[in-house]
C-alpha positions in Angstrom: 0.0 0.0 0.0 2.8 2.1 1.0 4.7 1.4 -2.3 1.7 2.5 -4.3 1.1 5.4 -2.6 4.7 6.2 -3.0 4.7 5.3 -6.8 1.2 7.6 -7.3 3.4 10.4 -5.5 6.0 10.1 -7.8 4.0 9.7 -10.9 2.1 13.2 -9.8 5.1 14.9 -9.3 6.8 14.2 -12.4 3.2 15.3 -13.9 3.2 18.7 -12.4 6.9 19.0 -13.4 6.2 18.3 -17.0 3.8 20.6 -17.4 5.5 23.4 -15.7 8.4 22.8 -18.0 5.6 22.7 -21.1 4.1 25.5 -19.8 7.5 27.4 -19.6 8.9 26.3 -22.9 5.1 27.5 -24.9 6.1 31.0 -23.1 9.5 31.6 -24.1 8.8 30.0 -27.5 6.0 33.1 -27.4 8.4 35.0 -26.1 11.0 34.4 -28.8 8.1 35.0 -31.5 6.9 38.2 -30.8 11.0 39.7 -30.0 12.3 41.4 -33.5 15.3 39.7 -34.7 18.0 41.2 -36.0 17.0 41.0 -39.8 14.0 42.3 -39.1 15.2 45.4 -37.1 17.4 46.6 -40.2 15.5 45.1 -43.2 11.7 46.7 -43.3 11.4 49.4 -40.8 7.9 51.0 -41.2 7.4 54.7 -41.5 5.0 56.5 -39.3 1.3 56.8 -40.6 1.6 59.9 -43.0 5.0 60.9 -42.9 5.9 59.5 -46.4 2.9 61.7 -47.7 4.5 64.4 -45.9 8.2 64.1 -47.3 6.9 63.9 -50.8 5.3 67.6 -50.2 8.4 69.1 -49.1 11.1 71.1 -50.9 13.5 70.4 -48.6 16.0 67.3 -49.4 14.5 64.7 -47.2 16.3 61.4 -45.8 15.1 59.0 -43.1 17.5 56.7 -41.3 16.8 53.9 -39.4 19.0 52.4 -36.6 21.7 50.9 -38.6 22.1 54.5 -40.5 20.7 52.9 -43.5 18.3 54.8 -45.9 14.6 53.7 -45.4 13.3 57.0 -47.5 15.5 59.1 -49.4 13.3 61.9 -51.8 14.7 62.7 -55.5 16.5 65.7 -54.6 18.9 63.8 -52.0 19.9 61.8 -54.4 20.3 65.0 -56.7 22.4 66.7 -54.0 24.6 63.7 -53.6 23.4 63.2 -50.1 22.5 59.6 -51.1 24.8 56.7 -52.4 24.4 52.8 -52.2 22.0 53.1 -49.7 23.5 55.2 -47.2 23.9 59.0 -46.1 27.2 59.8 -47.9 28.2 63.3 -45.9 30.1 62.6 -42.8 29.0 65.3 -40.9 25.5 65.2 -41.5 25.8 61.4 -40.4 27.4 62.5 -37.5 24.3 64.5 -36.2 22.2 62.0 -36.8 24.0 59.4 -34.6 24.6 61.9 -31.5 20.0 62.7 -32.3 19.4 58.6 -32.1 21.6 58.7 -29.0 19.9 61.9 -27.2 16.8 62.7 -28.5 18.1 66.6 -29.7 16.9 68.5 -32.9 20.3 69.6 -34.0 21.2 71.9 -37.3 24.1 73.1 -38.9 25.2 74.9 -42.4 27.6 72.9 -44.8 29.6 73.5 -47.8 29.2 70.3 -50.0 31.1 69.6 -53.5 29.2 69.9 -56.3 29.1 66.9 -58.6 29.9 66.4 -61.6 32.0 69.5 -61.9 36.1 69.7 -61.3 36.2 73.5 -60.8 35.7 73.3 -57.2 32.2 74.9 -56.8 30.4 73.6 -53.4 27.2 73.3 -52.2 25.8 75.9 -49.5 23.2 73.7 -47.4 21.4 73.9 -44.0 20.9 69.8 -42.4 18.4 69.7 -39.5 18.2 66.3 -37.7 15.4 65.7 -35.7 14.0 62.2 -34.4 10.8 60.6 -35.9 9.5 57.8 -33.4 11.2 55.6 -31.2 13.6 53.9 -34.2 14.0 56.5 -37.1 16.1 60.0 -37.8 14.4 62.4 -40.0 17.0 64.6 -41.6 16.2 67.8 -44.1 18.4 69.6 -46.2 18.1 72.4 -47.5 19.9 74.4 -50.6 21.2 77.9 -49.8 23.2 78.2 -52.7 20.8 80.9 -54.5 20.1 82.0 -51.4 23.7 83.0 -50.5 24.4 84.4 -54.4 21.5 86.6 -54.2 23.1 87.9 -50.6 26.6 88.2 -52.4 24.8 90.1 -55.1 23.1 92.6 -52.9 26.1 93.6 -50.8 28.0 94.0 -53.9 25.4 96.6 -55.2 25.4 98.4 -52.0 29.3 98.7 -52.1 29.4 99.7 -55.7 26.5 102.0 -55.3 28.1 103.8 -52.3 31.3 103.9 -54.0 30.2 105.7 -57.6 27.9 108.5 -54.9 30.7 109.0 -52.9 32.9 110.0 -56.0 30.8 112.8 -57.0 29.6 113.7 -53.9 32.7 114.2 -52.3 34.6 115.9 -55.6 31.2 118.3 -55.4 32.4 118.7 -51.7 35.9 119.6 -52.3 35.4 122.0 -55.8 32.6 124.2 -53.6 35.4 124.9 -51.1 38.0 125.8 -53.9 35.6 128.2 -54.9 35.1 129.7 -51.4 38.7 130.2 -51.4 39.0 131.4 -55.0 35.8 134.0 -54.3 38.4 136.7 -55.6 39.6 135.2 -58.3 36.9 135.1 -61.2 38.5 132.8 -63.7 39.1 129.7 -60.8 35.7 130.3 -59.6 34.6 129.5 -63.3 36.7 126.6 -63.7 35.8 125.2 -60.4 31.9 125.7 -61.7 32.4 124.1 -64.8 33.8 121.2 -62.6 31.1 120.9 -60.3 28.7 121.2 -63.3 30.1 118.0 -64.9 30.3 115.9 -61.3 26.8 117.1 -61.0 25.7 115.9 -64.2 27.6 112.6 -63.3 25.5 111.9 -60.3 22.3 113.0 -62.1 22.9 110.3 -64.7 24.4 107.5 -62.1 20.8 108.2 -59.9 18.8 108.3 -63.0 20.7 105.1 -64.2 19.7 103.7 -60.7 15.8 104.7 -61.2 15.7 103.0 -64.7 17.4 99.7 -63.7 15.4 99.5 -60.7 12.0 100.0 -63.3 12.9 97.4 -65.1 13.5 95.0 -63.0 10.5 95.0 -61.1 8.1 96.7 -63.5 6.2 94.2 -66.7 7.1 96.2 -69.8 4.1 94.2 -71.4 1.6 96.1 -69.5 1.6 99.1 -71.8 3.1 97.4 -74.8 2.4 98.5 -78.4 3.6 97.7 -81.6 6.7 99.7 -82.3 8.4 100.6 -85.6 12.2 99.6 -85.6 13.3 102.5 -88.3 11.8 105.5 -85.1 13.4 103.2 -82.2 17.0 103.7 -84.7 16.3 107.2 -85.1 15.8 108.0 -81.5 19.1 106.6 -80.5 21.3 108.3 -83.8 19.5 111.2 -82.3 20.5 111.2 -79.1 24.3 110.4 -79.6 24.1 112.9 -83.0 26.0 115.7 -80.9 28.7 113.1 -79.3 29.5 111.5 -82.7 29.6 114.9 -84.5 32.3 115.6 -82.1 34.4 112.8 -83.1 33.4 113.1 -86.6 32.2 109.4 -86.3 29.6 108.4 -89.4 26.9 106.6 -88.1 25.3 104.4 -91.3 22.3 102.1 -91.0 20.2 99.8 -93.3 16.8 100.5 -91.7 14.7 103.4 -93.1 14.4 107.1 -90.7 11.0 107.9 -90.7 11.0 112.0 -92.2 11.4 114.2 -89.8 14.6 112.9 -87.9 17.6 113.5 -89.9 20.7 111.9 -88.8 22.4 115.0 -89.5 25.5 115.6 -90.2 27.0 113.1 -88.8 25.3 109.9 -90.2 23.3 108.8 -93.3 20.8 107.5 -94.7 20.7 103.4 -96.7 18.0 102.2 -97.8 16.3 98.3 -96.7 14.8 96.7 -93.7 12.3 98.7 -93.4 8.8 98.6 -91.7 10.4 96.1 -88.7 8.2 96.3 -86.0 8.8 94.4 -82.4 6.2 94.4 -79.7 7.2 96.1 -76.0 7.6 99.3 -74.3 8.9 102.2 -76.2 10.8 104.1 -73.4 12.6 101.0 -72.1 13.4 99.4 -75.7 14.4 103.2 -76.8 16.7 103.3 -73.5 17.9 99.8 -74.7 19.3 100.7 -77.8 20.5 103.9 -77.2 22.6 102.5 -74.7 24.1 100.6 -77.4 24.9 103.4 -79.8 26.1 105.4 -76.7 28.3 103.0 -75.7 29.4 102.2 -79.8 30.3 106.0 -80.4 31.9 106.4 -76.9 34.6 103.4 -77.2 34.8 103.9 -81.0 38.1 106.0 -82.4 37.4 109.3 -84.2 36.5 109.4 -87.7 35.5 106.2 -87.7 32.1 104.4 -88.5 29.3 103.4 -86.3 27.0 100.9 -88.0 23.2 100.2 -86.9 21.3 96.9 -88.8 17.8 95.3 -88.5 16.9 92.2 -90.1 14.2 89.4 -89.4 15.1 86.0 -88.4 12.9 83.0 -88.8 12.5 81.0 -85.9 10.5 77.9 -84.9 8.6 79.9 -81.8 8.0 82.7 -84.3 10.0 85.2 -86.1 13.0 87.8 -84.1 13.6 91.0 -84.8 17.7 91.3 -84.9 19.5 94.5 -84.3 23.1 95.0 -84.1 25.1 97.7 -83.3 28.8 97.4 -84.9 31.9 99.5 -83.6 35.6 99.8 -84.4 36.9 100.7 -81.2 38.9 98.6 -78.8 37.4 95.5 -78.4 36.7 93.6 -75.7 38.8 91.0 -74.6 37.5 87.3 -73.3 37.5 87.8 -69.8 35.8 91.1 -70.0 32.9 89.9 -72.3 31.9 86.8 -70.1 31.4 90.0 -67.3 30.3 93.4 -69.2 26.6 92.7 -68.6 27.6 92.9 -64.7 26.3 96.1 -62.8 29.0 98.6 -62.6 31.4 96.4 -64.7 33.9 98.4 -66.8 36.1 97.5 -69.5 38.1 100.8 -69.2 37.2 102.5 -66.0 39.7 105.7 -66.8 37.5 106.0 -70.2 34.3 105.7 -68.5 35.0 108.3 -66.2 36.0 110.4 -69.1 32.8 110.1 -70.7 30.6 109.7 -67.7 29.7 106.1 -67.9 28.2 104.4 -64.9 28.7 100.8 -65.7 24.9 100.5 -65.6 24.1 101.0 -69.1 24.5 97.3 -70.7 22.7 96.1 -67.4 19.9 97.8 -68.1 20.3 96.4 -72.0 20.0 93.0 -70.3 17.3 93.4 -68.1 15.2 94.9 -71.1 15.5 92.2 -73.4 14.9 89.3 -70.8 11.8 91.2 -69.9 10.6 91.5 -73.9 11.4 88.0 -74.2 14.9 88.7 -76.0 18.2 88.6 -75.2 21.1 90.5 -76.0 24.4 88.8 -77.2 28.1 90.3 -77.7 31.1 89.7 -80.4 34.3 91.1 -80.4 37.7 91.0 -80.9 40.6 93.5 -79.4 41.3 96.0 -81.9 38.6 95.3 -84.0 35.7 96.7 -82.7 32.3 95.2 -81.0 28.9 93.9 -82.4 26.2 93.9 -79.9 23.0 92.0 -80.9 19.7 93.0 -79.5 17.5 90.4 -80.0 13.9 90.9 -79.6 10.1 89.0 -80.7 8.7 90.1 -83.9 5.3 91.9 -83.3 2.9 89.6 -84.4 4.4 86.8 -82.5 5.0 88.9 -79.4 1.5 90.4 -79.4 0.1 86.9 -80.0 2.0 85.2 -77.1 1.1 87.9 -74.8 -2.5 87.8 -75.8 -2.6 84.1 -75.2 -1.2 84.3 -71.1 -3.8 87.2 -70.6 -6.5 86.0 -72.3 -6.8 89.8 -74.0 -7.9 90.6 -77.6 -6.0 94.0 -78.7 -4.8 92.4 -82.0 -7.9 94.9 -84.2 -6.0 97.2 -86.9 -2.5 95.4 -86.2 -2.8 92.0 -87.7 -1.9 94.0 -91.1 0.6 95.4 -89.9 2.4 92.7 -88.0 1.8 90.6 -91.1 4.8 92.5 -93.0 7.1 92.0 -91.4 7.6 88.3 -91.3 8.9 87.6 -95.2 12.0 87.5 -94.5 14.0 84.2 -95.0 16.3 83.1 -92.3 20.2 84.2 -91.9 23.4 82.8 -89.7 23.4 84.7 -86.2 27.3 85.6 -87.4 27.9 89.2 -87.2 29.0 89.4 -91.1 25.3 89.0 -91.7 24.9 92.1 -91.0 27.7 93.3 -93.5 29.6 94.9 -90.4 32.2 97.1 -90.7 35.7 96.4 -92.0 38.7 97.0 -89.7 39.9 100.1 -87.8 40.5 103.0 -90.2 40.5 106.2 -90.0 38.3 108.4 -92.4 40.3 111.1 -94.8 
C-alpha cells in the first residue's frame, strides 16, 4: 500500500513538473516570436502613418534613417544633391548628427559647404541639415539648398558697395570744388573753372541716380503692361538722335540699313541706306528706346574718331516665331575674353579711366540686359581686341510677341495690327554671325 502510494506520489510529481516545464517552454517560445530579430530590425522598418505623404510635399531634401544608419526613405533631390549613395547617407557630418539625435533625442542643425558633382572647378554646395527624431527607431534629416540664397546675398552687398562707391565719388569731388571756390571768391577765372567742374560731377551723379531709377523700373516693372507695336526705323532714329551731338564731335559716321521715318535726320554726322524697313517688335517704347540707345552710346563712346558706327535690322525666322535682330557694330577697342563673359555685370567696366571720361556708370549694358529678358529677347556680344564690338539685340517680332502675350492674358488687342504685323515676317532666315549684317571692315580712319 505504501509502495503505491509512494509510486502515485511520484507519478504526480513528475506530472506537475512536465507541465510546468511545457508551460515554460510554450512562453518563451511566445516570447522568442513576438521579440524582432535582427534582420527584421534593419530590413523593413515602417514609417509613421503619414510621414511619407509628408516628405513627398516638401522642398526640402528629405532622408530618413533607421537604426543601422541605412536609408529607409530618401526623396529625388537627395539623391540630386549627392546626399545619397548605395543606400546610405554619404556626408560625414550630416551622419554624425544623426548618430549623436538617435543617441539623445536633440533636434540639432548646422550649415555645410558640400562639392558639387559632376563639376572639377571646385564649386560647393551651400546647405542647411536639420536632424530631428521621428519615433522611437527612425532620424528624420532635411536639407536644405542655400546656394541661390547665399548668391543673391553676395549680389546685394555687392550693389550696396558699388553703389556707395560711384555716390561718394561725385559727392565728395562736389564737396571739395565748392570749397575751392570759397577760397578762390576773388579770383573770377578759378571760380569759373571750379563751376564748370562741379557742373560736370553734378551731371555725373544726375545720370548715375537716374541710371539707378531705370534699372530698378525694369527689374521689377512688366514692360508688357503698356506694350504697343513699335516701328524699328523710329526706335533707330531715336538713339542716332541722341548720340548725334557726341558723334559729331568725333566726326564718327553713323550708317544704318533701316529706313528714318521723315522728320529725324541723322544730321550731319550719319546717313541714310535704304532696306529693312517697316520692322516692327512688340514692347515698351521708353525702355526698348533706353535699350538701344545705350548701345549706340556706348558704340560712339569706345569707337576712335573718324570712324564708322553701324546700326542693322533684319528678321530671323524662328520655330517659336520670327525675331527682330538689331546689331550695333563698332571699331573701337574690343573687348577681350575675360571682360565679355562679365560686361553685362552692374557697374562692370572694360576701361574704368574711359568711362570716367565720358561719364559712364557701368549701368548702361545692365539695363540692356534686363530689357531684353523682360521683352522675351536677349542680347548677345562679339568682339575682338582691336577690331571693334557687335552687340545683338534680339527681340520677338510683333505679331508673335502680341500673339503670345495675348494668349497668357487671355486679351484681344490684335484689331488694326494684324496687317501690320503681317509684313514683317517675309524675310527668309540668316546665320546669327555678325557678317550678316555686313559689319564694318577693320579700324581705319576716315580722310
Amino acid at each position: 500500500m505504501d509502495v503505491n502510494a509512494a509510486v502515485a506520489a511520484v507519478a504526480a510529481i513528475a506530472g506537475v513538473l512536465t507541465g510546468v516545464i511545457a508551460m515554460l517552454a510554450f512562453r518563451f517560445s511566445e516570447r522568442e516570436q513576438r521579440r524582432p530579430t535582427r534582420t527584421s530590425l534593419h530590413t523593413d522598418p515602417v514609417l509613421p502613418p503619414g510621414v511619407d505623404t509628408v516628405l513627398s510635399v516638401l522642398r526640402s531634401s528629405a532622408v530618413v534613417l533607421d537604426e543601422a544608419d541605412g536609408v529607409v526613405k530618401a526623396s529625388s533631390a537627395a539623391y540630386a544633391l549627392g546626399l545619397v549613395r548605395g543606400g546610405k547617407l554619404a556626408v560625414e557630418p550630416m551622419l554624425q548628427m544623426a548618430r549623436d539625435t538617435r543617441r539623445d533625442g536633440e533636434i540639432r542643425q548646422v550649415e555645410l559647404d558640400l562639392p558639387r558633382r559632376g563639376t572639377g572647378r571646385g564649386e560647393a554646395l551651400a546647405v542647411s541639415a536639420r536632424v530631428a527624431p521621428l519615433g522611437s527607431r527612425l532620424v528624420l534629416l532635411l536639407v536644405e539648398d542655400l546656394t541661390e540664397a547665399r548668391r543673391i546675398e553676395a549680389v546685394r552687398r555687392d550693389f550696396v558697395a558699388n553703389v556707395s562707391h560711384e555716390l561718394k565719388t561725385p559727392v565728395g569731388a562736389l564737396s571739395l570744388l565748392s570749397e575751392a571756390v570759397m577760397d578762390a571768391a576773388d579770383d573770377p577765372e578759378a571760380v569759373e573753372r571750379f563751376a564748370g567742374r562741379m557742373q560736370i560731377e553734378a551731371t555725373r551723379l544726375t545720370n548715375l541716380v537716374q541710371e539707378l531709377i531705370d534699372l530698378s523700373r525694369v527689374q521689377n516693372d512688366d514692360p508688357l503692361e503698356d506694350a504697343e507695336p513699335i516701328r524699328v526705323d523710329e526706335l533707330v532714329a531715336e538713339a542716332i538722335d541722341r548720340c548725334r551731338h557726341a558723334a559729331g564731335t568725333k566726326e564718327i559716321t553713323m550708317a544704318s540699313n533701316v529706313l528714318v521715318p521723315e522728320g529725324l535726320d541723322q544730321g550731319d554726322g550719319g546717313r541714310r541706306a535704304g532696306g529693312a524697313a517697316d520692322l516692327r517688335v512688340w514692347g515698351n517704347r521708353g525702355q526698348l528706346a533706353a535699350a538701344l540707345g545705350n548701345l549706340v552710346e556706348n558704340a560712339v563712346n569706345y569707337s576712335p574718331a573718324r570712324t564708322r558706327v553701324g546700326i542693322a535690322a533684319r528678321t530671323v525666322a524662328q520655330p517659336g516665331g520670327d525675331l527682330i535682330e538689331i546689331a550695333v557694330t563698332d571699331q573701337g577697342i574690343g573687348i577681350s575674353d575675360k571682360d565679355k563673359e562679365r560686361i553685362f555685370e552692374r557697374f562692370y567696366r572694360v576701361d574704368p579711366a574711359r568711362s570716367r571720361a565720358t561719364g559712364g556708370t557701368g549701368l548702361g549694358l545692365a539695363i540692356v540686359k534686363h530689357v531684353a529678358a523682360s521683352h522675351g529677347g536677349e542680347v548677345t556680344v562679339w568682339s575682338a581686341e582691336g577690331q571693334g564690338s557687335t552687340f545683338t539685340l534680339r527681340l520677338p517680332e510683333a505679331g508673335a510677341a502680341r500673339d503670345r502675350a495675348h494668349q497668357m492674358s487671355h486679351r484681344d488687342e490684335t484689331e488694326g495690327l494684324d496687317g501690320e504685323a503681317g509684313r514683317s515676317a517675309h524675310s527668309s532666315p540668316h546665320s546669327s554671325d555678325p557678317s550678316a549684317y555686313e559689319t564694318l571692315p577693320s579700324p581705319e580712319v576716315l580722310p
